[in-house]
LUMTOR-360107 format. One record per residue (C-alpha): x, y, z; residue in three letters. Coordinates in Angstrom, 1 decimal, padded with zeros to 4 digits. Each point is the difference from the previous one (the first is absolute). Layout:
BEGIN
c1  c2  c3  code
X  Y  Z  ALA
...
This chain:
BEGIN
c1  c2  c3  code
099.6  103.1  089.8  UNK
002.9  002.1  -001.9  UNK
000.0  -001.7  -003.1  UNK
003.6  002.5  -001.0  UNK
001.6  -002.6  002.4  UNK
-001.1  -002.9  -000.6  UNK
-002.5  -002.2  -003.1  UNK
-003.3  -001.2  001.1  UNK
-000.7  -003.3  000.8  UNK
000.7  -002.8  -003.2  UNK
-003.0  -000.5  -001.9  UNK
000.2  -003.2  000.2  UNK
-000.5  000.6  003.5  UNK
-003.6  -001.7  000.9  UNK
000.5  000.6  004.1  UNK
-003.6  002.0  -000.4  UNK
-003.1  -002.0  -000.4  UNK
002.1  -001.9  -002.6  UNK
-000.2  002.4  -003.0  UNK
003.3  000.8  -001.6  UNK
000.7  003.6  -000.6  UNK
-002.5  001.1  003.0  UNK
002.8  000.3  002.9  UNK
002.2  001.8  -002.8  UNK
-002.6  002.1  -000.9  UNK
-000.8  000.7  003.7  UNK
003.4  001.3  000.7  UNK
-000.7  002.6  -002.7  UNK
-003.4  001.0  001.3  UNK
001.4  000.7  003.5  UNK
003.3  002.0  -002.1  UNK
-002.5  001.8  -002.0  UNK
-002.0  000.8  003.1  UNK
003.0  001.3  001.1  UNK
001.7  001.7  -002.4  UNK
002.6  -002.6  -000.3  UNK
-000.3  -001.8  -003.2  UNK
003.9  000.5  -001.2  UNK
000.1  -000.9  -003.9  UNK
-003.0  -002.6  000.4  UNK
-003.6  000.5  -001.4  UNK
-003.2  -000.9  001.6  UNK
-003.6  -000.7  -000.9  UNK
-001.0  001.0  -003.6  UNK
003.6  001.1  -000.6  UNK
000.9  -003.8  000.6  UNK
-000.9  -002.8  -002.2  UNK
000.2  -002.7  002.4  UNK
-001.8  001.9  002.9  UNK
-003.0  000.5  -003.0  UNK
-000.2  -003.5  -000.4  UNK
000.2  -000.6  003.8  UNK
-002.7  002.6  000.7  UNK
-002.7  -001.2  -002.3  UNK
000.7  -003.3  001.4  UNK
-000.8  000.7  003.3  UNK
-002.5  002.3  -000.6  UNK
001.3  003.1  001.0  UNK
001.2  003.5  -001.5  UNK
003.1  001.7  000.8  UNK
-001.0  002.5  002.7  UNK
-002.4  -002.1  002.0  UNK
003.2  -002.5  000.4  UNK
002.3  002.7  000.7  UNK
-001.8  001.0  003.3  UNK
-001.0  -003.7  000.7  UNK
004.0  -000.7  -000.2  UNK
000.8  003.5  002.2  UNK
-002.5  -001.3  002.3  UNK
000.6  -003.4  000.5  UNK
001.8  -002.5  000.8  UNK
002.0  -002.7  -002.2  UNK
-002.7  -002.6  001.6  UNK
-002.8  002.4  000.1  UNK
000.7  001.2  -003.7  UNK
-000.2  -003.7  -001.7  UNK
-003.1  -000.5  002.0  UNK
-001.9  003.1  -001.2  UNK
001.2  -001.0  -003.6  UNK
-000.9  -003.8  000.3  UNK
-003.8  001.4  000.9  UNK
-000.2  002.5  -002.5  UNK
001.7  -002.4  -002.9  UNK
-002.2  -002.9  000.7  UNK
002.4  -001.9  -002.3  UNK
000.2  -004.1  000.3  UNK
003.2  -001.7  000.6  UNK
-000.1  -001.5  -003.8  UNK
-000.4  003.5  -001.1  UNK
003.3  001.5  002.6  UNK
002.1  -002.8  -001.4  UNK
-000.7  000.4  -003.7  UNK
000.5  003.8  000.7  UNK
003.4  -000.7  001.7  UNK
000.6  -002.6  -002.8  UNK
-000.4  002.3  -003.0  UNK
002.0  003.1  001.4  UNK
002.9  -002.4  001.9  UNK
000.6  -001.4  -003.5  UNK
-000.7  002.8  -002.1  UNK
002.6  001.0  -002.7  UNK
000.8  003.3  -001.3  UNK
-002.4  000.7  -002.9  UNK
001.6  002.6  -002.1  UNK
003.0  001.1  -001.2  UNK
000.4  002.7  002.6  UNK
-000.3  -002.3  003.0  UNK
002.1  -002.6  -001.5  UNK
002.8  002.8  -000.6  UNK
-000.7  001.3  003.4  UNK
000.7  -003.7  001.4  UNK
003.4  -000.1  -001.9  UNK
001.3  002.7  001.0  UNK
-000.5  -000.7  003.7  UNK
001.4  -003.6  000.0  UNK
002.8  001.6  -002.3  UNK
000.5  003.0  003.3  UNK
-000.5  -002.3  002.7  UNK
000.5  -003.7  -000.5  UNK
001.6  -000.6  -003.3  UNK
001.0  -003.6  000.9  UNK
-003.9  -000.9  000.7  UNK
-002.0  -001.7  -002.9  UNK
-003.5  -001.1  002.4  UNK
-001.3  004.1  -000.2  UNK
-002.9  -000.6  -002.5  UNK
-002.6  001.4  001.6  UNK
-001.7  003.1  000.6  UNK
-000.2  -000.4  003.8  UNK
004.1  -001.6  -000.3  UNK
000.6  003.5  -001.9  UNK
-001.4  002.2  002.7  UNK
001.8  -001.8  002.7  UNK
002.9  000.3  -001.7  UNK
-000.3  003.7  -000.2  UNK
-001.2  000.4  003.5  UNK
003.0  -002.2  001.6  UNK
002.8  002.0  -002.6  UNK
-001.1  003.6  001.1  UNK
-000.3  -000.5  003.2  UNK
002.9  -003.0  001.0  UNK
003.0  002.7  000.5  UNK
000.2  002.8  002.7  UNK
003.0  001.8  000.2  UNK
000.4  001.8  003.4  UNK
002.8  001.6  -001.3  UNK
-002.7  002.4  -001.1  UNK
-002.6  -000.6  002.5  UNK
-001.0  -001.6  003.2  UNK
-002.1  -002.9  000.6  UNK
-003.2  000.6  001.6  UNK
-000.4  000.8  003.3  UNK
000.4  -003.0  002.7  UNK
-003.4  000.9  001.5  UNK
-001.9  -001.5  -003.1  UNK
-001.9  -003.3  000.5  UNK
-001.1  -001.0  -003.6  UNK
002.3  -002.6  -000.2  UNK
-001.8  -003.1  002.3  UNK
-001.2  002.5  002.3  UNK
003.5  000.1  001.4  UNK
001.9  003.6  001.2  UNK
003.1  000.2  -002.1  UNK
-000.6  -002.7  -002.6  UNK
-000.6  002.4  -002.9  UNK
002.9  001.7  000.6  UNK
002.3  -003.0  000.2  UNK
-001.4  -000.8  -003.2  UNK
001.1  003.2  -001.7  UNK
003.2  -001.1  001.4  UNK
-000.1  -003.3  -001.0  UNK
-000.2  001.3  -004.1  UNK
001.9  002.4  000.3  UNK
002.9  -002.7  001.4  UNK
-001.1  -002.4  -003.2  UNK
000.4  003.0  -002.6  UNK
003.4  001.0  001.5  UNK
-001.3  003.6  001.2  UNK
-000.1  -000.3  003.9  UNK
002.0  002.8  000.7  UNK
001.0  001.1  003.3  UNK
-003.1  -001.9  001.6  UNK
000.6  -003.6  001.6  UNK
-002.5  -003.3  -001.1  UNK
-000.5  -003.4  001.8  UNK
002.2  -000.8  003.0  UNK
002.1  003.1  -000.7  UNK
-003.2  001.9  001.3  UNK
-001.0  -000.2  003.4  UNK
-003.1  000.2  -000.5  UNK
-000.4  -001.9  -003.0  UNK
001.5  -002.7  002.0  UNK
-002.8  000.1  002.2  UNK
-002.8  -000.1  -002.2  UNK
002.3  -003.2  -001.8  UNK
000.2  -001.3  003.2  UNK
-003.5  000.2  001.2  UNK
-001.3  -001.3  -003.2  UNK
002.3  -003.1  -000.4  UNK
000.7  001.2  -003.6  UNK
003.7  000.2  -001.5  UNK
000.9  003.4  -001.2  UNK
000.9  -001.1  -003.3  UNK
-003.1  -002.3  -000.2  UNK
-001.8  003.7  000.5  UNK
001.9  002.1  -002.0  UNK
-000.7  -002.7  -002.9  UNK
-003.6  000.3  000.4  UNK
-000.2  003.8  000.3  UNK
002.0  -000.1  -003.4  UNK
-002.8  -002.4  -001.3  UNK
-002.9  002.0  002.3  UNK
000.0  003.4  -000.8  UNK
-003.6  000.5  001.3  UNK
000.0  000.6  003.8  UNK
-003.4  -002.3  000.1  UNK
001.7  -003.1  -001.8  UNK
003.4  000.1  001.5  UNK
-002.5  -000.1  003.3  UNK
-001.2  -003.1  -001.3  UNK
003.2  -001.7  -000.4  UNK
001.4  001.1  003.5  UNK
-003.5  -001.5  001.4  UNK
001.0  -003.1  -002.0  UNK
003.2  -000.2  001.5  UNK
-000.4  000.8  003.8  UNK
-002.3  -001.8  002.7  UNK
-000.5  003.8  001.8  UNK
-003.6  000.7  001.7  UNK
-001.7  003.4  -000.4  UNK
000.4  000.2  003.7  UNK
003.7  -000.6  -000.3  UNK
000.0  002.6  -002.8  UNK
-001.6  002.7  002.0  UNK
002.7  -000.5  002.8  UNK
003.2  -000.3  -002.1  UNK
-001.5  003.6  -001.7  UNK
000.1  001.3  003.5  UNK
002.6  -000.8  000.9  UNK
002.1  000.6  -002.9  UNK
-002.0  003.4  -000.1  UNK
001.5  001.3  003.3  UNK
003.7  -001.0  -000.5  UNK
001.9  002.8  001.7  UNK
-002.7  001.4  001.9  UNK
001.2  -002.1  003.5  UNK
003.4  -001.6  000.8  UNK
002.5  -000.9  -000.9  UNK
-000.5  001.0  -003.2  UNK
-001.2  003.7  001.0  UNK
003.2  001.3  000.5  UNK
001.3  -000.9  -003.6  UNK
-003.1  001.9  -001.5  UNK
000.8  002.6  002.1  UNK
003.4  000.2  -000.9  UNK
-001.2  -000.6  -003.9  UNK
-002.6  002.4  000.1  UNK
002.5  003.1  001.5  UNK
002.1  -000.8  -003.3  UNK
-003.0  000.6  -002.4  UNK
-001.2  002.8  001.7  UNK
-003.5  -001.5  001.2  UNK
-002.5  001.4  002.4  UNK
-001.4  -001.6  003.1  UNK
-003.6  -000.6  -000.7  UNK
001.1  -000.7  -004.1  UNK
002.1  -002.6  000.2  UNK
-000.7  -003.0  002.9  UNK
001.2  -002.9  -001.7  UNK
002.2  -001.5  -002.2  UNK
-002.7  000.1  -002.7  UNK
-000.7  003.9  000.4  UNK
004.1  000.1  -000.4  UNK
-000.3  -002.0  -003.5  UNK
-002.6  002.1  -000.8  UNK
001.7  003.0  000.5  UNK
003.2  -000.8  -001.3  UNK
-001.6  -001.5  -003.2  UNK
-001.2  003.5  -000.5  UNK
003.2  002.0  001.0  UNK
002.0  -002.4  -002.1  UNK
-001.6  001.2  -003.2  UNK
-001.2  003.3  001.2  UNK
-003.6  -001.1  -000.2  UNK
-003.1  001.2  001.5  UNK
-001.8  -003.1  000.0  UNK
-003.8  000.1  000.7  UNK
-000.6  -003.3  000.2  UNK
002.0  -000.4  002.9  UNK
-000.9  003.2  002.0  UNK
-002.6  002.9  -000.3  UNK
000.7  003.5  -001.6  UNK
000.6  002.7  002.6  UNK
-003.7  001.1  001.8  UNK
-002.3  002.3  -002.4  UNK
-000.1  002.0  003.4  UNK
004.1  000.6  -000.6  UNK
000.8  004.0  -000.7  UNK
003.4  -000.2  000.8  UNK
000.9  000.8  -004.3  UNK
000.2  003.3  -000.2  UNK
-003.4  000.1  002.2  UNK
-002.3  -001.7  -002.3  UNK
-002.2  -002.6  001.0  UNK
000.2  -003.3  -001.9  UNK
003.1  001.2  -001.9  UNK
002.6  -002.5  002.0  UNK
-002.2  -003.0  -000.8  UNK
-000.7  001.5  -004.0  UNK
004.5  000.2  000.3  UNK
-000.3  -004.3  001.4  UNK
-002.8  -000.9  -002.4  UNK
001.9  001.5  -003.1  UNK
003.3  -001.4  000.8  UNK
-001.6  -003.8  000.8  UNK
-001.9  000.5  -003.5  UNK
003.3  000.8  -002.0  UNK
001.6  -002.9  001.7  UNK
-003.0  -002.3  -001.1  UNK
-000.4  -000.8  003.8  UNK
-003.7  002.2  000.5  UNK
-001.9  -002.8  001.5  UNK
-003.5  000.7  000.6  UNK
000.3  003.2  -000.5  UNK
-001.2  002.7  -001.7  UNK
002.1  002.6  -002.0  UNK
-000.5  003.3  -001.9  UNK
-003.2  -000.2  -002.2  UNK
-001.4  -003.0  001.4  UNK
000.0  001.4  003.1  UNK
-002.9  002.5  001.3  UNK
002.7  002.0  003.2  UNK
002.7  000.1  -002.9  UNK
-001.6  001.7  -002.6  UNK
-001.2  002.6  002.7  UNK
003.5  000.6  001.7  UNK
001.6  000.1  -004.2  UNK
-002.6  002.6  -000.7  UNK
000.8  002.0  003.1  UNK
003.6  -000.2  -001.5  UNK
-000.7  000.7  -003.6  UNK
002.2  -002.9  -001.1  UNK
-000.8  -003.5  -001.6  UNK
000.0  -003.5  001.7  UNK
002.7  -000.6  -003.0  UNK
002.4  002.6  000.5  UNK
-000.3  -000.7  003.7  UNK
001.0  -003.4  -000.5  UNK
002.6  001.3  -002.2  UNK
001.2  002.7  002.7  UNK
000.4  -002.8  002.8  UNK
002.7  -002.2  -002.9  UNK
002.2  002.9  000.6  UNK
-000.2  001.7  003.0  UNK
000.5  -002.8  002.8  UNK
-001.0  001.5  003.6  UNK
-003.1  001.9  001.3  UNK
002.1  003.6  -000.2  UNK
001.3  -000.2  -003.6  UNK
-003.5  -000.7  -000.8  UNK
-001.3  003.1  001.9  UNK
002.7  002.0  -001.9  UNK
-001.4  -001.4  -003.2  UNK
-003.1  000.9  000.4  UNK
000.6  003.3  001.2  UNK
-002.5  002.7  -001.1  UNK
-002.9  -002.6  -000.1  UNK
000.3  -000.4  003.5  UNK
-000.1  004.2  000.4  UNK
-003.5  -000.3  001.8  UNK
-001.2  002.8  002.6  UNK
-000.5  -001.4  003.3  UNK
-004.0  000.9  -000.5  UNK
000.5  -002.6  -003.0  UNK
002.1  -002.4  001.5  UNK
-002.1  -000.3  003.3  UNK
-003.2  000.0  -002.3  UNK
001.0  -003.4  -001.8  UNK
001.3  -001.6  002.8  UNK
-002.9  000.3  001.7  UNK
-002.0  -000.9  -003.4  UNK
001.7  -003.4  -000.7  UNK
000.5  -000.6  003.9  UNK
-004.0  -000.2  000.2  UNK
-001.1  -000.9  -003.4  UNK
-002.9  -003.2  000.0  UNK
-001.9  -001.7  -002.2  UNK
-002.4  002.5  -002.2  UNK
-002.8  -002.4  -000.7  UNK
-002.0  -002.7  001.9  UNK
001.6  -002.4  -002.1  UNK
003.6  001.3  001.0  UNK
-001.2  -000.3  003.3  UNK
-001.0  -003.5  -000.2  UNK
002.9  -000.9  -001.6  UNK
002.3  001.7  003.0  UNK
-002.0  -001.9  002.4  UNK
000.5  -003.3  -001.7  UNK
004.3  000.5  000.0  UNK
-000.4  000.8  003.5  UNK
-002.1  -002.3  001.4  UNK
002.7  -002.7  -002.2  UNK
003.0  001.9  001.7  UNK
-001.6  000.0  003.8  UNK
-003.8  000.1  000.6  UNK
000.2  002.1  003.2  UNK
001.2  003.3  -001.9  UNK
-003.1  001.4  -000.9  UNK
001.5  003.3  001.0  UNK
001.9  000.1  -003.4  UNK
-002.0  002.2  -002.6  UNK
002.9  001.1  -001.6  UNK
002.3  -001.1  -002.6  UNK
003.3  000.8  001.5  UNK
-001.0  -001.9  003.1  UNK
-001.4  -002.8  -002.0  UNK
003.6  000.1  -002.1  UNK
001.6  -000.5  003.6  UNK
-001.4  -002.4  001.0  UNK
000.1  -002.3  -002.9  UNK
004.2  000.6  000.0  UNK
000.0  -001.0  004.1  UNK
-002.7  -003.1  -000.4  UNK
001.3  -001.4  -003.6  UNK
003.9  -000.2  000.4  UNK
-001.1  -001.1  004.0  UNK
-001.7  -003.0  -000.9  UNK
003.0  -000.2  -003.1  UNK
002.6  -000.4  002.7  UNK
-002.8  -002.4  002.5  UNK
-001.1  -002.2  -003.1  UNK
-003.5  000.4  -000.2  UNK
């Protein structure tokens, strides 16, 4: 979970094993885990997920890899057993936090000034757990995709349904007045499908995304409002999937992808074409919708791993990295910068200015003056560079057998990289 795109779930939320603060504090383990947290705090750095913790018995890090591990369903069951706790006890736990007020002067100032920013006219915020809502809901209510795009159509967190979270990014931006050049509701083909499909107005939606900025709870509401199977989930996500790959619609995303300049093999649907003119709208390499060129890629000035260096440093300055790895935190990176004698920060710096592959050859000019002994030498290095240790080892086998259990010939980290950008945006774009 990105928690720079949207809050974790209310605390007041009690959807796991009936504990308030546990599903908001389990949204923050699994962005921790991830390297996602946004603005937000976890564990010992939280309050509430203190109190939560010693009440269910755990510490911080053994929850943080039950939550990465687990299931919503699996997670409240693995706390219920190690918290042991009574119903009496759950409901005078839920009782004293639901009702709690602020109990010092900064908390009380901090609760002013966010009814004062975001809902001046409301009298009933009182609480701690009101305050925090309140704060969650204003931060994250507006998008304005006059800035940015919404996500990409091939996201499911919103009721397990392909384009939902998207229309929702829509659907605030239309409340706050900053849609921009992208259509919402029946103005959207698309959109007008999903509407249609679930039996659910568009402004009945757009009000709850307004209200729901958390994917997870705005999935609540539309499973609220819509008598849909999971069956009939999985084969409106199909379907709505492939639009453009068959008649009669192939021949308009054809047409639509000639005029965008997209490649056979990259764009095969009317949601590849979003994606990709989300990202050539606002000059965006976005890594959350598509890998970073191949580590195995020498075609910048004949360097292996320095095209997909050029994609991961332009997707971190646009704030759109992903999963990925950039610069210091990443083992390959801070090889290739050593090889070039230049920091992860003036790289990222370089890439603001100089917008193409060649100006940033040119840039880097006598760094790149390497004799072909040299050259040849650390392209073969990185090329076949593998774990060091038996733990590395283990590790690499672990992410492959995850990926695809059949490659055991991988033994390298290159190939393993690979193969993690073909399996994950794969089952991205198949839904599982």
């Amino acid at each position: 979970m990105d928690l720079s795109h949207q809050p974790p779930r209310r605390p007041s939320n009690t959807s796991l094993a009936g504990i308030v603060g546990l599903a908001r504090m389990a949204d923050k383990a699994r962005a921790h885990q991830e390297d996602r947290l946004g603005e937000f705090v976890y564990g010992d750095h939280s309050g509430l997920d203190r109190e939560v913790l010693e009440f269910i018995r755990m510490d911080a890090e053994s929850f943080a890899r039950a939550a990465a591990e687990q299931t919503d369903e699996d997670l409240a069951e693995t706390v219920r057993q190690r918290a042991a706790r009574r119903a009496d006890e759950i409901e005078a736990f839920n009782r004293e936090h639901v009702e709690r007020q602020p109990q010092d002067d900064r908390h009380r100032q901090l609760l002013r000034e966010r009814v004062t920013r975001y809902a001046p006219d409301r009298t009933d915020v009182t609480t701690v757990f009101a305050s925090i809502e309140l704060d969650d809901w204003g931060s994250f209510r507006e998008l304005d995709l006059t800035a940015a795009p919404p996500r990409s159509p091939y996201l499911r967190t919103v009721a397990g349904i392909a384009g939902a979270a998207r229309m929702a990014d829509k659907a605030r931006a239309r409340v706050a007045g900053k849609l921009g050049a992208y259509k919402y509701g029946s103005d959207s083909g698309i959109d007008d499908r999903i509407l249609q499909f679930l039996g659910v107005n568009g402004d009945d939606f757009a009000r709850a995304a307004w209200d729901n900025p958390n994917d997870d709870e705005l999935g609540d509401w539309v499973r609220q409002h819509t008598n849909r199977t999971a069956g009939q989930i999985c084969a409106f996500n199909a379907m709505i999937c492939s639009l453009g790959r068959y008649q009669p619609a192939r021949e308009r995303l054809l047409q639509r992808r000639a005029e965008l300049g997209g490649q056979p093999g990259e764009v095969e649907c009317f949601f590849d074409l979003l994606d990709l003119d989300d990202q050539q709208s606002f000059g965006l390499v976005d890594l959350a919708r598509r890998p970073p060129r191949s580590p195995y890629d020498s075609s910048v000035g004949g360097v292996t791993g320095l095209a997909r260096l050029i994609d991961k440093g332009r997707a971190r300055n646009g704030a759109t990295l992903g999963l990925y790895w950039y610069g210091e935190d990443s083992g390959v990176d801070r090889g290739l910068l050593a090889f070039l004698g230049v920091s992860a920060n003036d790289f990222g710096a370089a890439l603001r200015e100089h917008s193409t592959d060649e100006a940033v050859v040119t840039w880097l000019g006598e760094r790149l003056a390497k004799s072909p002994a040299d050259l040849q030498a650390f392209n073969e290095m990185v090329q076949n560079y593998g774990p060091d240790t038996p733990e590395q080892q283990t590790w690499l086998q672990a992410q492959v057998a995850r990926l695809d259990p059949a490659r055991r010939d991988i033994t390298t980290w290159f190939a393993w990289m690979l193969l993690d950008d073909v399996v994950t945006f794969a089952r991205l774009r198949a839904g599982v």
